[in-house]
Structure formats: C-alpha cells, structure tokens
C-alpha positions as CSV (number, residue, x, y, z in Angstrom):
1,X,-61.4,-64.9,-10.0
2,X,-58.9,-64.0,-13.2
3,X,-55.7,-62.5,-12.1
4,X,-56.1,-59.1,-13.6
5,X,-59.4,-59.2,-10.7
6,X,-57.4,-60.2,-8.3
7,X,-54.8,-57.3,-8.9
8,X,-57.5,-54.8,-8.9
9,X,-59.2,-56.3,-5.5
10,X,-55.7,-56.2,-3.8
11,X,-55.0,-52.6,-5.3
12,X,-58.6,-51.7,-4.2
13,X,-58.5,-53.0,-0.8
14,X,-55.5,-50.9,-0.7
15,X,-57.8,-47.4,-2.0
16,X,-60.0,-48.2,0.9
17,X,-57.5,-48.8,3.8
18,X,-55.9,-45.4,2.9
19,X,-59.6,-43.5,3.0
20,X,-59.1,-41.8,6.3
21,X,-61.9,-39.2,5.1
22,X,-64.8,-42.1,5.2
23,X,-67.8,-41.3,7.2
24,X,-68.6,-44.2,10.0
25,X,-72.3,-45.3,9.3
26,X,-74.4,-45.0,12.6
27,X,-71.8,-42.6,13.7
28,X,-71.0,-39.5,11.2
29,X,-74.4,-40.2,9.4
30,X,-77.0,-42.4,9.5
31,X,-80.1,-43.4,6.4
32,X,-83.0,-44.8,6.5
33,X,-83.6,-47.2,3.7
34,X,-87.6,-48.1,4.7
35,X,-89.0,-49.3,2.0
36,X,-88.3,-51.3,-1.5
37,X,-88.8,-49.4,-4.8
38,X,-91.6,-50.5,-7.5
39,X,-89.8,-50.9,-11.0
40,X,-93.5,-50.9,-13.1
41,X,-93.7,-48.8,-16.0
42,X,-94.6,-46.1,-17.2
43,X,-92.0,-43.9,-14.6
44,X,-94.5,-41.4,-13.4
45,X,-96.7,-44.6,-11.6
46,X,-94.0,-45.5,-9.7
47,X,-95.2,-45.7,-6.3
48,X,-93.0,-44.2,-3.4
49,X,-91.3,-47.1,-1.0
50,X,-90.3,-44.3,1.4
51,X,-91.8,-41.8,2.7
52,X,-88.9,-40.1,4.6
53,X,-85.6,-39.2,3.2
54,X,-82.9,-41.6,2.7
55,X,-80.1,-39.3,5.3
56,X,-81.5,-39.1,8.9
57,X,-78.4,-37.6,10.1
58,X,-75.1,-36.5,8.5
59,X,-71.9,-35.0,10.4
60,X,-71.1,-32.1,8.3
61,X,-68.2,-31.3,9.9
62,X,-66.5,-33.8,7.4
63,X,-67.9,-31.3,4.4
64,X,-64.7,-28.7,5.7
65,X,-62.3,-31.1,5.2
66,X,-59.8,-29.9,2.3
67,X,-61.3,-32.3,-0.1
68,X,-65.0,-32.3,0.3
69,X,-64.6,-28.3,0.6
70,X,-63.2,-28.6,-3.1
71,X,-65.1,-31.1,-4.0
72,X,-69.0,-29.6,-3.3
73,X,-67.4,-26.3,-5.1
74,X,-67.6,-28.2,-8.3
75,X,-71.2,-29.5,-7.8
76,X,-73.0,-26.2,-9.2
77,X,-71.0,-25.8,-12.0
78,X,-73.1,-27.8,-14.4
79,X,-76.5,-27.3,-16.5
80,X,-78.1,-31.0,-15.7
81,X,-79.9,-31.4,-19.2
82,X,-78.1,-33.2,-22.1
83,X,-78.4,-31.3,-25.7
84,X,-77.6,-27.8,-23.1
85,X,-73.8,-26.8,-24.0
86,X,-71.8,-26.5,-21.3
87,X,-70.1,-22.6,-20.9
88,X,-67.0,-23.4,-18.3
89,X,-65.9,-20.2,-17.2
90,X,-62.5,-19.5,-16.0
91,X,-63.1,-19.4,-12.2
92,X,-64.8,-23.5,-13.0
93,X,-61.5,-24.4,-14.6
94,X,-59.2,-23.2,-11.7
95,X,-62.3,-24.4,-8.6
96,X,-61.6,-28.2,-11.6
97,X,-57.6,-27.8,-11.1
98,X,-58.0,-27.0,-6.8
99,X,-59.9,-30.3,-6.5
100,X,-57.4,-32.1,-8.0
101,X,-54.2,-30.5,-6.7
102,X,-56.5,-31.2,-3.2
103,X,-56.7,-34.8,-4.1
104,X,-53.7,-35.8,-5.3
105,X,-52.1,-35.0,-2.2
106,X,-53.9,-37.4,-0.3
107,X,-52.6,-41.1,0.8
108,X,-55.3,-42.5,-1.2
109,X,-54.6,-40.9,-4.7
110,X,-51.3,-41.8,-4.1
111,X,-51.9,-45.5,-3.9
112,X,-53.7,-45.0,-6.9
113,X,-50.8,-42.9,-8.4
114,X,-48.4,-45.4,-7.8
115,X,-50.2,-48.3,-9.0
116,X,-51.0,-46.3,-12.5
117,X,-47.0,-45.5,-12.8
118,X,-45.8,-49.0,-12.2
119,X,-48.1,-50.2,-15.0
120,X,-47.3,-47.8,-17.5
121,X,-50.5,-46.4,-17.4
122,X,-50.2,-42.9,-16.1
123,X,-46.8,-40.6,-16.2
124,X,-45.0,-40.1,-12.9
125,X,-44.9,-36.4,-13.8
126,X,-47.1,-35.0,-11.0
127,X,-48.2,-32.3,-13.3
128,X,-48.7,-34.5,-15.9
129,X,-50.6,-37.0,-13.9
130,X,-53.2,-34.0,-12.9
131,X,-53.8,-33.1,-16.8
132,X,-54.6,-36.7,-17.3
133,X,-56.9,-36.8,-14.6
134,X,-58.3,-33.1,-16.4
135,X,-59.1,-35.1,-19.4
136,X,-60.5,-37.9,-18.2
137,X,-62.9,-36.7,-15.5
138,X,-63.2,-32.7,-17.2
139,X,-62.7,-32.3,-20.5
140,X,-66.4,-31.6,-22.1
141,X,-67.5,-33.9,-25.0
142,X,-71.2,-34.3,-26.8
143,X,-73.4,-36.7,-25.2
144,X,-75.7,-39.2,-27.2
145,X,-77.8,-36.5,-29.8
146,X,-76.3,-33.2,-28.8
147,X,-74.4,-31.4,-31.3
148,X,-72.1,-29.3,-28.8
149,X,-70.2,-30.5,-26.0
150,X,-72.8,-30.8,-23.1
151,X,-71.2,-33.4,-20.9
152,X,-68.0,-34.6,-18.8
153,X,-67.6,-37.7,-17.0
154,X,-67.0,-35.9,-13.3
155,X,-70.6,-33.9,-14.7
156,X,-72.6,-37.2,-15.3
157,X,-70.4,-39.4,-12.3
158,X,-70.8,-37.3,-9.5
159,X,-73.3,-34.4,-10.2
160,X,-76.1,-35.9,-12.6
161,X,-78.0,-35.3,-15.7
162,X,-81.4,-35.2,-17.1
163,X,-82.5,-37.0,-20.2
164,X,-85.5,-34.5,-21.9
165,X,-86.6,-33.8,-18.5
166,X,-87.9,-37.1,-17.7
167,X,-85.2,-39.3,-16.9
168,X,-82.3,-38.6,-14.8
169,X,-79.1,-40.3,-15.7
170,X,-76.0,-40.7,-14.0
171,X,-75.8,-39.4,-10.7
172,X,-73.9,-41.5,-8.6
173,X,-72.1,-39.7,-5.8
174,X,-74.2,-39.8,-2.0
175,X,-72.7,-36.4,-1.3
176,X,-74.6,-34.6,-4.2
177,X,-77.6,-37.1,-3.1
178,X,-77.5,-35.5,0.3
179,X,-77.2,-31.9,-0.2
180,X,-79.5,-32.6,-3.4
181,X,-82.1,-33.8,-0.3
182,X,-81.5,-31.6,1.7
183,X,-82.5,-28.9,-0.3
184,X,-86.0,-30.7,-1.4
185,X,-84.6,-31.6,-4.9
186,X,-84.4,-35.1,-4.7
187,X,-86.9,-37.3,-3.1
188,X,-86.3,-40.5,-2.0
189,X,-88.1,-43.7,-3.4
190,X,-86.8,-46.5,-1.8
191,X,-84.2,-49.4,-2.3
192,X,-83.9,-51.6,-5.4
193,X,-83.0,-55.1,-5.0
194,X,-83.6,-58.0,-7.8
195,X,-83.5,-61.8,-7.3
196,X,-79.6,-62.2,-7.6
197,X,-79.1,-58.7,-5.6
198,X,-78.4,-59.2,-1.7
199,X,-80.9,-57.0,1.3
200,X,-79.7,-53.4,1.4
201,X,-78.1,-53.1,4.7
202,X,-77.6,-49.2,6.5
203,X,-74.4,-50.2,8.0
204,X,-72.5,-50.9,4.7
205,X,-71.1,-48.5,2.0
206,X,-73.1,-49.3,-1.3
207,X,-76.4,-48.7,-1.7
208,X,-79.2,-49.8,-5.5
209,X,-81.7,-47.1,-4.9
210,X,-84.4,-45.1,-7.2
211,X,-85.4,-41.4,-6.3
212,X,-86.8,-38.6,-8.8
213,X,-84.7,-35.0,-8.9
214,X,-86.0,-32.0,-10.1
215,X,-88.7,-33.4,-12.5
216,X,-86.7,-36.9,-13.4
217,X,-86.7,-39.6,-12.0
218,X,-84.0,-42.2,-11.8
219,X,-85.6,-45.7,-11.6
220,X,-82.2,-48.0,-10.6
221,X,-79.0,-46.0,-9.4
222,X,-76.0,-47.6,-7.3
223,X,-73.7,-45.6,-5.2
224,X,-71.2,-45.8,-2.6
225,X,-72.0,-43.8,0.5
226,X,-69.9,-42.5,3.3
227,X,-66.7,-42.3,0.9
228,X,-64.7,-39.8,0.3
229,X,-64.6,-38.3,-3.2
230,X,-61.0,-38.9,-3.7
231,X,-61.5,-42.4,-2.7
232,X,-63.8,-42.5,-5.5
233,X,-61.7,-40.9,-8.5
234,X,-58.6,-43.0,-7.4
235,X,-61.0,-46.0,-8.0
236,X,-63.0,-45.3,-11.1
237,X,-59.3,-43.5,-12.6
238,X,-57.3,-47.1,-12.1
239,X,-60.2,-49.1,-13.5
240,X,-61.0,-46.5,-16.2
241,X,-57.1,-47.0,-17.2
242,X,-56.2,-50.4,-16.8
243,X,-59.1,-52.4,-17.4
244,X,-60.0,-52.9,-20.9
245,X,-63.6,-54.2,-19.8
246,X,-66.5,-52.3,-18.9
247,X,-67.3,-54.4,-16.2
248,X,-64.3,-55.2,-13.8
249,X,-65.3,-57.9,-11.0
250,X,-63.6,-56.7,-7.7
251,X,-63.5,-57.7,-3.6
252,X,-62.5,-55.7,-1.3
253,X,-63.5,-55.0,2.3
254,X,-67.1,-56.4,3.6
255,X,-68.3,-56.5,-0.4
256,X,-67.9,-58.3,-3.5
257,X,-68.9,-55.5,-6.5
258,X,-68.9,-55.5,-10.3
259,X,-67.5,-52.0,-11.2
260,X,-68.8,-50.6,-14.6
261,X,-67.3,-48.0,-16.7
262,X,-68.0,-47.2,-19.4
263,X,-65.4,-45.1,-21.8
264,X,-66.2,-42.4,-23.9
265,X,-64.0,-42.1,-27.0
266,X,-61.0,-44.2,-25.1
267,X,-60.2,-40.7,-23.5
268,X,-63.3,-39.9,-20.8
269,X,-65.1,-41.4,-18.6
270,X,-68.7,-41.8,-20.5
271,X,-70.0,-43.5,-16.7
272,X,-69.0,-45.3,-14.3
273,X,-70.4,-46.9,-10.4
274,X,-70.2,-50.1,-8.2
275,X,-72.9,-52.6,-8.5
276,X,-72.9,-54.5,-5.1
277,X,-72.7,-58.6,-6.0
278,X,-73.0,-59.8,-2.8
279,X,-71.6,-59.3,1.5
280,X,-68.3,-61.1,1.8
281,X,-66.2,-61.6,4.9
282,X,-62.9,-59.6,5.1
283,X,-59.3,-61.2,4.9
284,X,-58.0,-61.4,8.5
C-alpha cells in the first residue's frame, strides 16, 4: 500500500471504532441476500434474483437516535429526476444545518474534524467547519444536461436520482434503501458479484447490489449497511478533501474497499461509495 493509503486506513479504522450508532447485523437488523442479479441488457429483461426484500428485520429504535432523527428529515426534501430544478425552501435549509450541528457533535465527526485541521484541510472554526461541510454535501449545482441547478452531492449520495426515468443513479445510503422498501418503492433484485468481487456475506457491512425504484432501475449499486450516517459523511468528507484521486484504496476493520469519489467542480461531491475489494482479517 502507498503511504497516503495507509494514513487514510489508520484514520478510517479510527471513523469506524468511534461509530457507537452502528447497527449489529443478526442483531438490530437482519437481510436476506438470496439470490445473484443478472447484468444482461437491455434493463427492463433483467430477471429478479430475489424474490423477497433485502431487510428481514430492522430495529427502528436506532431511527430516534439524535442523528438518524435529523438525518431521515432530509430524505424527502428532494425531486429524484435530473433536468428538475431543485426549490430548497427555508425550513430544508435549517432541517440541512440541524443535521449537521447533530453530527458534528458526535465522537466520530470529531475524529474526522481533527484529522481535516491537522492537515490543513478544513478550518478549526467549528462554524466554519459546518459551512464547508454545507458546501460540499448541500450546495445545489447542475447535473450532466440540465440547465438549472438540479442536484447536490448529499441529494445524489444518500437519497437517489433518476436518469429520464429509466435509470436510477446514485443512491447509496441502506437507510433510504430500507425505508424506500418498506414503503414498496424499491424492489429488490439481488446481489452483484463479478470474477474479482468476493461472496456477499449478511454479517458484514458493504453490500454490490441491483434493485429498480420508482420506475428505474439501478443495475450495480454498493453501499455500506448498518452505519450510521455520520459515520458516513466523516468518511466520504476526509476522502473528498484530502485525496486528490477518485479512487482511494483503504483497509479497515473485516474489509479491504476502494472508495470512489468523484468531485464536482473541486467544491462538491459529484458521488461517492465503497466498493468492497476483498474480507481481510483485523489488526489484533
């Protein structure tokens, strides 16, 4: 591994430690993954790998915590098609600005924090720290072919999009995923794997998967599951800010994961998940 890797797999070992919000698999929620998803073309032959939904069971207990409260507050703030301006109304900017003044309090967004400051990356200015974070994940900017600003990277990341109807992109958060399923918007297709792509396991974190939503369909997604969403701004935020590639190679815990992102501009997030290289055992 290059040092700047290694840095980031010791900083992100750190992020995950501190996540005292994650969700135990088996124990606060459980999925199903049946069966593998068919990658043939065109998208509407896809054949289903699964006929049940992906969550079995899901403590939602953990959804009144302080920061999954904010958090699901922002997820029906957005029009999913691309070329559709966005129209942020005031009470969206101040539910934007209670997620992250509910995040930044937390151990793990301190880390992360921390880690920006000593690298000259992020000011130490608390306030000033939160309107970086505003620009990066919420300031709107015009997607591929739109004219207007229709998109933001927290929009795209966490909640989803749709490509002229037909092709979902983005969408990378399991908590929008769930509730999303739960409601009969998203259904299920099974797990991707390739040649080079280890087994999908149930009782690990990151999860390749297809599923359709609404009247798209997303052939190959990747997503962590379980996490808490601060876990997952702190992450994306450090590599967003201090790695000049969009593919960052990282280990940390039980996995071994490429992280892309993907900038937009130099100032936003344009995308950004964990691909899952392969299982790895854990420093003692």
């Amino acid at each position: 591994m290059i040092e700047s890797d290694r840095e980031l797999s010791s900083i992100m070992q750190e992020l995950w430690d501190s996540d005292v919000n994650r969700l135990q698999p088996g124990k606060d929620y459980m999925i199903s993954l049946q069966g593998k998803a068919a990658h043939s073309m065109p998208l509407e032959d896809l054949n289903d790998g699964a006929g049940s939904p992906l969550f079995t069971f899901v403590d939602e207990k953990i959804f009144k915590k302080e920061t999954f409260l904010a958090f699901i507050s922002l997820l029906d703030n957005y029009v999913s098609d691309t070329g559709e301006p966005e129209i942020v109304t005031p009470e969206e900017v101040a539910e934007n600005h209670k997620f992250l003044d509910c995040i930044i309090q937390s151990p793990t967004m301190k880390i992360a924090h921390k880690y920006l400051v000593e690298k000259n990356l992020s000011p130490e200015n608390e306030t000033k720290f939160k309107e970086q974070l505003y620009r990066i994940w919420f300031e709107l900017y015009a997607r591929k072919g739109a004219s207007k600003p229709d998109s933001s990277g927290f929009e795209h990341v966490f909640v989803g999009e749709t490509r002229g109807g037909r092709t979902v992109i983005g969408f990378h958060n399991w908590i929008q995923l769930y509730l999303q399923e739960k409601m009969g918007h998203v259904d299920y297709k099974g797990y991707s794997v390739d040649a080079h792509s280890p087994q999908p396991d149930e009782n690990k974190h990151i999860l390749a998967l297809q599923f359709s939503w609404k009247d798209g369909i997303k052939p190959k997604g990747s997503i962590f599951i379980g996490v808490s969403p601060e876990f997952e701004i702190a992450l994306y935020t450090v590599c967003f800010l201090s790695s000049p590639n969009e593919r960052v190679k990282v280990q940390f815990s039980f996995y071994d994961v490429e992280i892309v992102c993907h900038h937009y501009n130099e100032k936003h997030i344009g995308t950004t998940y964990p691909v899952l290289l392969k299982y790895r055992k854990p420093a003692q």
